[in-house]
C-alpha positions as CSV (number, residue, x, y, z in Angstrom):
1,X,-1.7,-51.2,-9.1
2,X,-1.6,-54.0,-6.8
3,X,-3.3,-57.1,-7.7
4,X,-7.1,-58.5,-6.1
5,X,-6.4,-61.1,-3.3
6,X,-9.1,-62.6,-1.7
7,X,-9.2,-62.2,1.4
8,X,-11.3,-65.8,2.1
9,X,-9.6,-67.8,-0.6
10,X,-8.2,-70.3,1.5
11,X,-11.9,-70.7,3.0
12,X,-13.2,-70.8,-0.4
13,X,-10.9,-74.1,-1.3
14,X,-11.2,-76.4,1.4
15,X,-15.5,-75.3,0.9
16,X,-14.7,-76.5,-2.9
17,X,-13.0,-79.9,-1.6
18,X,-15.7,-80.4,0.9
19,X,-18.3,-79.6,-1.5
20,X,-16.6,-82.1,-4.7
21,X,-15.9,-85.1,-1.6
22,X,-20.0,-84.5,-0.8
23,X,-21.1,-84.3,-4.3
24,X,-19.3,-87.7,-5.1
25,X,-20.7,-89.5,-2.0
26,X,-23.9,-88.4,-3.5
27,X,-23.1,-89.7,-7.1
28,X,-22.2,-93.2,-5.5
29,X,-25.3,-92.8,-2.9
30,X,-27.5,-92.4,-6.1
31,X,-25.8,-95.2,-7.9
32,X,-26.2,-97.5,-5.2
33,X,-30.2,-96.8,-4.8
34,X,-30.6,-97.0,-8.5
35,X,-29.3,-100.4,-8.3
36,X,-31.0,-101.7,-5.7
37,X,-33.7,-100.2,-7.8
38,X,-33.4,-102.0,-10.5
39,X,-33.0,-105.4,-8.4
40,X,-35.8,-104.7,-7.1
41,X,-37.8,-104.3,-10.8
42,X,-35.6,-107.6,-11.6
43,X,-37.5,-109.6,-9.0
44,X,-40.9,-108.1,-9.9
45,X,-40.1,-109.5,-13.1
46,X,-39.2,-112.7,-11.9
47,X,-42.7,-113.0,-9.7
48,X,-44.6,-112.4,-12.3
49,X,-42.8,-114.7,-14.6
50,X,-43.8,-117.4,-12.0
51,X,-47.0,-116.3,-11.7
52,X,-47.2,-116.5,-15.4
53,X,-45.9,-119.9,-15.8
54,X,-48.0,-121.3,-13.1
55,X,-51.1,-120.0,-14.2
56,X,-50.4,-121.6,-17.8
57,X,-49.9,-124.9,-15.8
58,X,-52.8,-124.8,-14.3
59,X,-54.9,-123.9,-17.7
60,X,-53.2,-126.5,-19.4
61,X,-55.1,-128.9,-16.7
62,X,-52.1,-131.1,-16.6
63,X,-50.9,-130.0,-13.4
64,X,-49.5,-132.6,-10.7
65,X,-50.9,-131.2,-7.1
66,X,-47.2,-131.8,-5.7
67,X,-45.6,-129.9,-8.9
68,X,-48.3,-126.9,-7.9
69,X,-47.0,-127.0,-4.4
70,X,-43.3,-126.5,-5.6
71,X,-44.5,-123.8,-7.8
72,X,-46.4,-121.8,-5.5
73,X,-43.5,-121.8,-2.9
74,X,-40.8,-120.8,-5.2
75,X,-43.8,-117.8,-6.0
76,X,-43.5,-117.4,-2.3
77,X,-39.8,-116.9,-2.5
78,X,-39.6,-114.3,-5.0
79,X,-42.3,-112.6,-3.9
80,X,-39.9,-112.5,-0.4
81,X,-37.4,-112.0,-2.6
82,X,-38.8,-108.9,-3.7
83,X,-40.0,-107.3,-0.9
84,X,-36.3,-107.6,0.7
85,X,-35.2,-105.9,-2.5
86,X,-37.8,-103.1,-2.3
87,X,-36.8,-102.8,1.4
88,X,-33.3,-102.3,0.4
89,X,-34.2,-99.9,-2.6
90,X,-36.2,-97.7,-0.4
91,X,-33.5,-97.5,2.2
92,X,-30.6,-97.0,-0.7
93,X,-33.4,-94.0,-2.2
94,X,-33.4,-92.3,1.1
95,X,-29.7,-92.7,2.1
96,X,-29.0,-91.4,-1.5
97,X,-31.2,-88.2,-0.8
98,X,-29.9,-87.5,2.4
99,X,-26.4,-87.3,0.6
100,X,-28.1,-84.9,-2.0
101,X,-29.1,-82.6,1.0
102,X,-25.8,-82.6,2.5
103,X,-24.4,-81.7,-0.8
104,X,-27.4,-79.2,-1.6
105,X,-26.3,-77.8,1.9
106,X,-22.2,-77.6,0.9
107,X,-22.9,-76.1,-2.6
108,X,-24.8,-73.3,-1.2
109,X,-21.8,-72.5,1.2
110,X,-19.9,-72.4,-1.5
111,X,-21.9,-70.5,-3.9
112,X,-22.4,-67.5,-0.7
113,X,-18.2,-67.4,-0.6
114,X,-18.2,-67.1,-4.6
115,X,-20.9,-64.0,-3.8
116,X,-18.6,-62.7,-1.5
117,X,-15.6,-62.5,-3.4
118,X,-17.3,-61.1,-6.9
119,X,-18.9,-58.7,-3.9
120,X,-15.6,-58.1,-2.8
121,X,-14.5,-58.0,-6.4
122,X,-16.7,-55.1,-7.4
123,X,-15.3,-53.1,-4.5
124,X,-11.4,-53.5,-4.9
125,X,-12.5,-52.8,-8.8
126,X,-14.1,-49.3,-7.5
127,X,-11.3,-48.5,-5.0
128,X,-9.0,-49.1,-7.9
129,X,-11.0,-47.1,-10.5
130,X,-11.3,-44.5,-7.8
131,X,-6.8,-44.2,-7.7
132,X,-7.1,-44.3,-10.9
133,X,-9.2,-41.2,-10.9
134,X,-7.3,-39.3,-8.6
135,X,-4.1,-40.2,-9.8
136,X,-5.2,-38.3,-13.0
137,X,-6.9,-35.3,-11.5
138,X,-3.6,-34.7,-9.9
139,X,-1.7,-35.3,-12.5
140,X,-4.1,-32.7,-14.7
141,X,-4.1,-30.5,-11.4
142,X,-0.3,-30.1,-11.4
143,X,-0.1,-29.5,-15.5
144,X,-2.6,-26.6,-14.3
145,X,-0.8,-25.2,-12.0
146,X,2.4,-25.3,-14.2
147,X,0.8,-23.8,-17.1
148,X,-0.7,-21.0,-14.6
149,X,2.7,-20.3,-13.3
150,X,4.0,-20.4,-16.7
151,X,1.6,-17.9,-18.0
152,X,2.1,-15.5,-15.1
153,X,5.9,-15.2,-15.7
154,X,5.4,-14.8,-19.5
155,X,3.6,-11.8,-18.4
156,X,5.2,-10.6,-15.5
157,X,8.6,-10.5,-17.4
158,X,6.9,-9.6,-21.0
159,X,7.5,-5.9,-21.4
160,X,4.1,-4.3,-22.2
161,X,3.3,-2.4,-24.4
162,X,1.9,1.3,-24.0
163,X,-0.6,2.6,-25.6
């Protein structure tokens, strides 16, 4: 009984290399947006820790009008600060999902070849089971036919009785 080979297997590892070398530019693509993600939520933080700080300035009423002035533009500069980071988080998202689709895209080519071979699996498994079968049935059809024979010449050299 020879052994199953399939016929595509060389196909099926370079798909499996392509699909890990995708799959791993995704996982850096994601970690790259979730960084820039959470830079983003850093300087949020930091705007609204300015804005906190200047509003308690100006409720403690002992606010100097040039101190206010360098307050409100370092607000101004975070709040620039985080837009540039949400710019960069959005671009990092959508670079990191176009990664996912390209790897969506190789791990469905790869899961159609690992249908193909358990397709062409089943069939060698029925071709062999089928051998297998008629292997036997000849075996069986040959013990017939020497027990037939064997049975014939008991009786054709048996002397018979008359009676």
């Amino acid at each position: 009984m020879k052994r199953f080979a399939f016929r595509l297997q060389r196909l099926a590892r370079v798909r499996a290399i392509e699909e890990r070398l995708v799959r791993e530019s995704w996982a850096l693509a994601e970690r790259g947006a979730r960084a820039a993600e959470e830079r983003a939520e850093a300087a949020l933080a930091d705007v609204r820790a300015a804005r906190a700080a200047l509003l308690a300035e100006l409720d403690s009423g002992a606010l100097v009008p040039a101190e206010y002035l360098q307050r409100q533009s370092l607000t101004d500069g975070l709040l620039a600060r985080r837009a540039h980071a949400l710019q960069r988080a959005r671009a990092a998202r959508a670079a990191a999902e176009v990664e996912r689709a390209r790897w969506l895209a190789q791990k469905r080519k790869l899961e159609g070849l690992a249908r193909l071979e358990q397709r062409d699996l089943e069939a060698w498994r029925l071709a062999e089971n089928a051998q297998s079968a008629a292997e036997i049935d000849e075996v069986a059809a040959v013990r017939a036919a020497r027990k037939a024979r064997a049975e014939s010449a008991d009786t054709l050299g048996s002397p018979r009785s008359i009676a």
